[in-house]
C-alpha positions as CSV (number, residue, x, y, z in Angstrom):
1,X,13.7,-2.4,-3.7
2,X,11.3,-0.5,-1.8
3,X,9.1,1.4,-5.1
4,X,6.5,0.4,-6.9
5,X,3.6,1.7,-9.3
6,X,0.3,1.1,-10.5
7,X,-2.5,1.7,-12.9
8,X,-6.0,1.9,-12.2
9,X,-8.9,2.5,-13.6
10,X,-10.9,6.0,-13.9
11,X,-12.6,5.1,-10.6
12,X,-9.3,3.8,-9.2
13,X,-9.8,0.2,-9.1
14,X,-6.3,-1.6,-9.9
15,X,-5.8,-2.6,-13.4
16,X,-1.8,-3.9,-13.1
17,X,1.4,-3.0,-11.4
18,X,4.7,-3.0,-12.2
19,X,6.6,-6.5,-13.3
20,X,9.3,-5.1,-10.6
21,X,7.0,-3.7,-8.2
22,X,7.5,-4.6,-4.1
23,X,4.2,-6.7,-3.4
24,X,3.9,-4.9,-0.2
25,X,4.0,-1.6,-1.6
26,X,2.2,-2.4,-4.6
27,X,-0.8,-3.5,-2.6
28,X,-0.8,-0.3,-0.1
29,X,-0.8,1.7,-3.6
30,X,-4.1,0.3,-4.4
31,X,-5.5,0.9,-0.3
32,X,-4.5,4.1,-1.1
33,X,-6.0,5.2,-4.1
34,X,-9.2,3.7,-2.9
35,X,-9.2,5.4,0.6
36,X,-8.4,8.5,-0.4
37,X,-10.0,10.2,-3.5
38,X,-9.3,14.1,-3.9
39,X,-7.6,12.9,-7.3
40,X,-11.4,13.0,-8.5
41,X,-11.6,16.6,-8.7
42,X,-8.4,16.5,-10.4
43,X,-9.2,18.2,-14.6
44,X,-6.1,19.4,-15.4
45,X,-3.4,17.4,-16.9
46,X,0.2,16.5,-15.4
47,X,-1.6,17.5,-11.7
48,X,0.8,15.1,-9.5
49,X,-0.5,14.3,-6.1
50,X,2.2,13.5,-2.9
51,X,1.9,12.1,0.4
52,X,3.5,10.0,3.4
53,X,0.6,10.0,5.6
54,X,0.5,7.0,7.2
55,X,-2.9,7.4,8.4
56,X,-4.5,7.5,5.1
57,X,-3.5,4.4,3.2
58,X,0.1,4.7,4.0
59,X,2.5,2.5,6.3
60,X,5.3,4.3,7.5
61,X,6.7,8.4,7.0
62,X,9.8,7.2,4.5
63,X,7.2,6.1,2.1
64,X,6.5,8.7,-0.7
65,X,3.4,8.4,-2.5
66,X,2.7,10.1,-5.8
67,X,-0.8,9.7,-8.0
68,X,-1.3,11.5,-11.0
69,X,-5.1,11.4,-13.5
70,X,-4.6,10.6,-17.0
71,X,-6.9,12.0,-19.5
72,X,-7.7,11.1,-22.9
73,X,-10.4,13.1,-24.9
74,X,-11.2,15.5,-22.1
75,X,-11.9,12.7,-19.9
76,X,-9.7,10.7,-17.1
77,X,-9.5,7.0,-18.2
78,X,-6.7,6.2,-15.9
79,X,-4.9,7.1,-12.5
80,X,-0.9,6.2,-12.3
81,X,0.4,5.9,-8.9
82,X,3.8,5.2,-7.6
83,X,5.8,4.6,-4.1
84,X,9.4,5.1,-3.0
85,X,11.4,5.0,0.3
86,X,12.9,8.3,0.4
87,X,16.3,8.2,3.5
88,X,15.2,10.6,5.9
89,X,12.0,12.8,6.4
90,X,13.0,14.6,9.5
91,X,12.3,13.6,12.9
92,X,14.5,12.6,15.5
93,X,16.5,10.3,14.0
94,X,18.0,9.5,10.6
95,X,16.2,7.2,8.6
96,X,12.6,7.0,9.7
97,X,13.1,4.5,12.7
98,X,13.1,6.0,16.0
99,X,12.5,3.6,18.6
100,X,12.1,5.5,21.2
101,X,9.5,7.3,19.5
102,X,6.2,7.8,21.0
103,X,4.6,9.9,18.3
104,X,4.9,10.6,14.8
105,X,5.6,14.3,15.0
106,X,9.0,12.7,16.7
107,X,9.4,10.4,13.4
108,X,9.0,13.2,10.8
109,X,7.4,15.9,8.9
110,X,4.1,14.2,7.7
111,X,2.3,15.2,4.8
112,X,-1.3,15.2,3.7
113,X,-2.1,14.7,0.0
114,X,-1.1,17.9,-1.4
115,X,-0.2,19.1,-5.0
116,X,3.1,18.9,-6.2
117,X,2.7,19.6,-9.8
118,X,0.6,21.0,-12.3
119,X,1.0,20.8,-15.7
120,X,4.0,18.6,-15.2
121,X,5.4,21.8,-13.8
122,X,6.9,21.3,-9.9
123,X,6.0,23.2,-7.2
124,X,9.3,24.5,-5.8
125,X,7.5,25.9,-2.6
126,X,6.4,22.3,-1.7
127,X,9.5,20.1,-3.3
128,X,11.8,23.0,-0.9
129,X,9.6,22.2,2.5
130,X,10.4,18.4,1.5
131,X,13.9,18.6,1.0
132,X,14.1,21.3,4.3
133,X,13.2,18.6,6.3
134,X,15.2,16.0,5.1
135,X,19.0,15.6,6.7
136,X,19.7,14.7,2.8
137,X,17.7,17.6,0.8
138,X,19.7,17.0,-2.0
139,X,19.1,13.1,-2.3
140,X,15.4,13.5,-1.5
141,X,14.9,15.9,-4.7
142,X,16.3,13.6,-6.9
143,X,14.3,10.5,-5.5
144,X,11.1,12.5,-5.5
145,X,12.7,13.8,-9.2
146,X,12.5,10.1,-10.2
147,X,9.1,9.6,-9.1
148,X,7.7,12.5,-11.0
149,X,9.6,11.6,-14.1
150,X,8.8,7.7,-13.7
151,X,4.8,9.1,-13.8
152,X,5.4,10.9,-16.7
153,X,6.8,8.3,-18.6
154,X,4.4,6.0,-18.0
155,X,1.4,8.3,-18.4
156,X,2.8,8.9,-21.8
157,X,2.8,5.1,-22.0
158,X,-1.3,4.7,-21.2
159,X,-1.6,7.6,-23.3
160,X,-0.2,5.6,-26.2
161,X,-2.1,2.9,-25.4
162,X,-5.6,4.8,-25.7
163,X,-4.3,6.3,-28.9
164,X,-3.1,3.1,-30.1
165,X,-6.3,1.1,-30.1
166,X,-9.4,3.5,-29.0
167,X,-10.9,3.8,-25.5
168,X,-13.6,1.2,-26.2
169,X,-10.8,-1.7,-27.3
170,X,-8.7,-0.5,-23.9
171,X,-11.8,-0.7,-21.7
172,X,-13.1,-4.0,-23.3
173,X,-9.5,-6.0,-22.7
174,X,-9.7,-4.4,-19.5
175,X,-12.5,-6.2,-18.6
176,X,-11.4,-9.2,-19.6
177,X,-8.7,-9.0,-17.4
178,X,-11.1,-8.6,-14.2
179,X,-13.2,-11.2,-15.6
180,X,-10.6,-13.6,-16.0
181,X,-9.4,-12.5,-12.3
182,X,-12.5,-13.2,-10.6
183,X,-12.5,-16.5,-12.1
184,X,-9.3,-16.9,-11.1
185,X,-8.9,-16.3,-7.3
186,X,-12.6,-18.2,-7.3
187,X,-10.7,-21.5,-8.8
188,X,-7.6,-20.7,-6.0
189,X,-10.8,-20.3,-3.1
190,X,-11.8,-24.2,-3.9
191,X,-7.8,-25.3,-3.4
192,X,-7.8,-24.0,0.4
193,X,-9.5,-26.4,2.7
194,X,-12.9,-25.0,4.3
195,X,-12.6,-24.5,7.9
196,X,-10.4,-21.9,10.5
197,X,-7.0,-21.9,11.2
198,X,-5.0,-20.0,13.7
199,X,-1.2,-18.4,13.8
200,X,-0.2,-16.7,17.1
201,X,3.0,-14.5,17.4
202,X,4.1,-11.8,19.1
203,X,6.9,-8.9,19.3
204,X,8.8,-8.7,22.4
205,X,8.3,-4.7,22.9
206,X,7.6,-2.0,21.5
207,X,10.9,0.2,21.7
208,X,9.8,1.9,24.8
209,X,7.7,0.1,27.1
210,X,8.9,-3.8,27.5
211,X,6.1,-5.2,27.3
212,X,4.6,-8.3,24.3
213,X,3.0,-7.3,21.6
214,X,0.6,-10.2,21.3
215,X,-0.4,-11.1,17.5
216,X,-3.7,-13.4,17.1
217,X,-4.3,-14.6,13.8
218,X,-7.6,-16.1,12.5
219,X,-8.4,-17.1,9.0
220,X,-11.6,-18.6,8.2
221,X,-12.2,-19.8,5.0
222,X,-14.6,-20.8,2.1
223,X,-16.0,-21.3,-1.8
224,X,-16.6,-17.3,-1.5
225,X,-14.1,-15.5,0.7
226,X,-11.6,-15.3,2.6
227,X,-12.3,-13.9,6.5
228,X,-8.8,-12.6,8.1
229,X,-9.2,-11.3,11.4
230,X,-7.4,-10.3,14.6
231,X,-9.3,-10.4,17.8
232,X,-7.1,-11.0,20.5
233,X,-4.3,-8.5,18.9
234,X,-2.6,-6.8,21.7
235,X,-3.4,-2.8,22.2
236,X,-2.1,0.3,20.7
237,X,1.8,0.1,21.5
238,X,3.6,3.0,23.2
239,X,6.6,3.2,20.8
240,X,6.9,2.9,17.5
241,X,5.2,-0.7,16.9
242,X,2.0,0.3,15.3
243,X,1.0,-0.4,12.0
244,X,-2.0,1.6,10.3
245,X,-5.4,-0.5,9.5
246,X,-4.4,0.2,5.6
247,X,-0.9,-1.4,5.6
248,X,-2.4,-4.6,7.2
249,X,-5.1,-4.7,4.7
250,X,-2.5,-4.7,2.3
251,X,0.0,-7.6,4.3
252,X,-3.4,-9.4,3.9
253,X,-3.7,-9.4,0.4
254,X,0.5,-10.1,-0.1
255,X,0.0,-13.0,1.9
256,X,-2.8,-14.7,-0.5
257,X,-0.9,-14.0,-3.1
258,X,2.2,-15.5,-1.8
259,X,0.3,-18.4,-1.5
260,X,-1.6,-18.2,-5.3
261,X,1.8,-16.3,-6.7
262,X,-0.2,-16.9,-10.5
263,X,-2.9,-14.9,-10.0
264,X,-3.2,-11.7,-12.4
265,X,-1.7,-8.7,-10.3
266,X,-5.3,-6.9,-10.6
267,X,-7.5,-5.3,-8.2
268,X,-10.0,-7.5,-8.2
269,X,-8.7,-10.0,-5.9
270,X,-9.2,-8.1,-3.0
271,X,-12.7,-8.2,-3.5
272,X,-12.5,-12.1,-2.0
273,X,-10.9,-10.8,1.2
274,X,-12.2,-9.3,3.9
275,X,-10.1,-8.1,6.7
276,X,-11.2,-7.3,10.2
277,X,-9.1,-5.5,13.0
278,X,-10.0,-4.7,16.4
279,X,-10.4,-1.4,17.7
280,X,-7.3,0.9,19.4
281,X,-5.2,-2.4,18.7
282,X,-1.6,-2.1,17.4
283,X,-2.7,-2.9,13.9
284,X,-5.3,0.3,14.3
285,X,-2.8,2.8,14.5
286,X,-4.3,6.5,13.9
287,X,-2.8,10.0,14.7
288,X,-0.8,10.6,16.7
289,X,0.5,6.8,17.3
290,X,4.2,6.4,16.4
291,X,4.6,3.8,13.0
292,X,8.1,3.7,12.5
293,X,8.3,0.1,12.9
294,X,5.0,-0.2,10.6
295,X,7.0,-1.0,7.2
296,X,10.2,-2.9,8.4
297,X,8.5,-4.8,11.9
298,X,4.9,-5.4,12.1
299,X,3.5,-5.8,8.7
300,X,6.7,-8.9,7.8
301,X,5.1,-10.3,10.6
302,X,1.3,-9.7,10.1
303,X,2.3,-11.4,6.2
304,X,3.8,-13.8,7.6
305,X,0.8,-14.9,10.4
306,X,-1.5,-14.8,7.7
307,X,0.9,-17.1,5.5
308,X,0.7,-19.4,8.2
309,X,-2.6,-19.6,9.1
310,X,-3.6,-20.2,5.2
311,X,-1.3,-23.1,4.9
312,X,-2.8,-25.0,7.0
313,X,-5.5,-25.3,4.6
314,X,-3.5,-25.3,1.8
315,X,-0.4,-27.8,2.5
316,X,3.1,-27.3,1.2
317,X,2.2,-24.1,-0.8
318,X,3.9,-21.9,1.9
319,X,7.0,-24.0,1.6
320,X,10.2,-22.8,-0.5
């Protein structure tokens, strides 16, 4: 399904996600905590964080983020962050998608990182605006329910994990782990073929105006890093076919690892790509640009440009 969570680091760098966890959404969690860091002056415990803004290391309106500091000692050691597609947000349509959309006021209610809990204690003000929004208030509180009760859990989890075996041991294995991925994605770097390769696509409109959306696709490659970038990318669509720059970051980083499927599921990783995308393009999308079709449209196809590109330099590994 659409959910997913992760754990990262005090300074929010991406220790694991979840065995079950949506690649996609998994990777925009980690964009997200990185891009956005009000959770810093976070000090009390059980202080839950929510937002669907798009703009801010999001993707589309119907995808509910939640972050929440753990502390161990008096200090943060950890920060637990989780996703879910919640069925309507508002807007004019049902569901998220309106195609004739032109801006996201028209999709639904967006909303800024705010607090939803403190203390493990909901805000009932801000869980009511929510679910008055919603065409299904009653179905959004209990998914947004589950999200709060699926942080708790597994703070309780990290908690028992510190108390277990001692910050020091938890810090040291953790290190290992980035260690051990750095080394890692450096071996799967040497098994891709040096050189550029190229993908082009495109979407045939945008919802509203008919015109192509025209998707250009250049990977360039080496012992280092890997260079993705879109110059060429067709410009800021009317309708709903824009994807913010943080949900293409992240079909980026889904598409290496489709390719390298072994590779540990840390942060570090990303660190070996770097992702450039032009200016007021369709993959660029900032307030007020419509994103309906960010999640379900352009980002399966920004994955699977990228997917195509690297094969070339990696043969048969995109296969199957």
């Amino acid at each position: 399904g659409e959910c997913a969570a992760i754990v990262c680091g005090p300074g929010g760098e991406t220790w694991t996600q979840g065995s079950s966890s949506n690649p996609f959404q998994s990777a925009l969690l980690s964009l997200w905590i990185s891009a956005w860091r009000d959770w810093e002056a976070t000090e009390e415990p059980g202080t839950i964080w929510v937002s669907n803004d798009p703009y801010v290391g999001g993707s589309s309106l119907c995808d509910m983020r939640m972050a929440v500091p753990i502390f161990f000692g008096g200090e943060r050691v950890a920060v637990l962050a989780c996703s879910g597609h919640v069925g309507d947000v508002g807007g004019r349509t049902a569901g998220g998608i309106s195609p004739g959309a032109t801006d996201v006021q028209q999709e639904g209610i967006r909303v800024c990182p705010t607090i939803l809990s403190k203390n493990w204690t909901l805000d009932f003000r801000v869980l009511n605006m929510l679910a008055g929004n919603s065409r299904f208030p009653d179905e959004l509180r209990g998914d947004l329910q589950a999200q709060v009760d699926g942080l708790r859990a597994g703070t309780a989890r990290v908690m028992g994990l510190f108390e277990r075996y001692g910050r020091s041991v938890a810090t040291a294995c953790e290190a290992e782990v980035m260690r051990h991925t750095r080394e890692a994605t450096r071996g799967a770097l040497t098994e891709i073929k040096k050189g550029s390769y190229e993908c082009r696509d495109r979407l045939d409109g945008d919802g509203v105006v008919a015109r192509q959306l025209h998707l250009r696709t250049r990977v360039t490659t080496s012992r280092e890093k890997i260079e993705i970038g879109f110059h060429g990318t067709g410009a800021s669509a009317t309708g709903p076919m824009n994807a913010p720059g943080g949900a293409v970051k992240a079909a980026c980083l889904v598409a290496f690892r489709h390719l390298f499927p072994d590779l540990p599921t840390h942060g570090a990783v990303a660190e070996y790509l770097e992702v450039g995308i032009p200016e007021k393009s369709f993959l660029d999308a900032h307030f007020p640009r419509a994103v309906g079709g960010s999640t379900a449209e352009v980002v399966p196809r920004v994955v699977a440009a990228c997917v195509e590109a690297l094969s070339q330099g990696v043969h048969g590994r995109a296969m199957g």
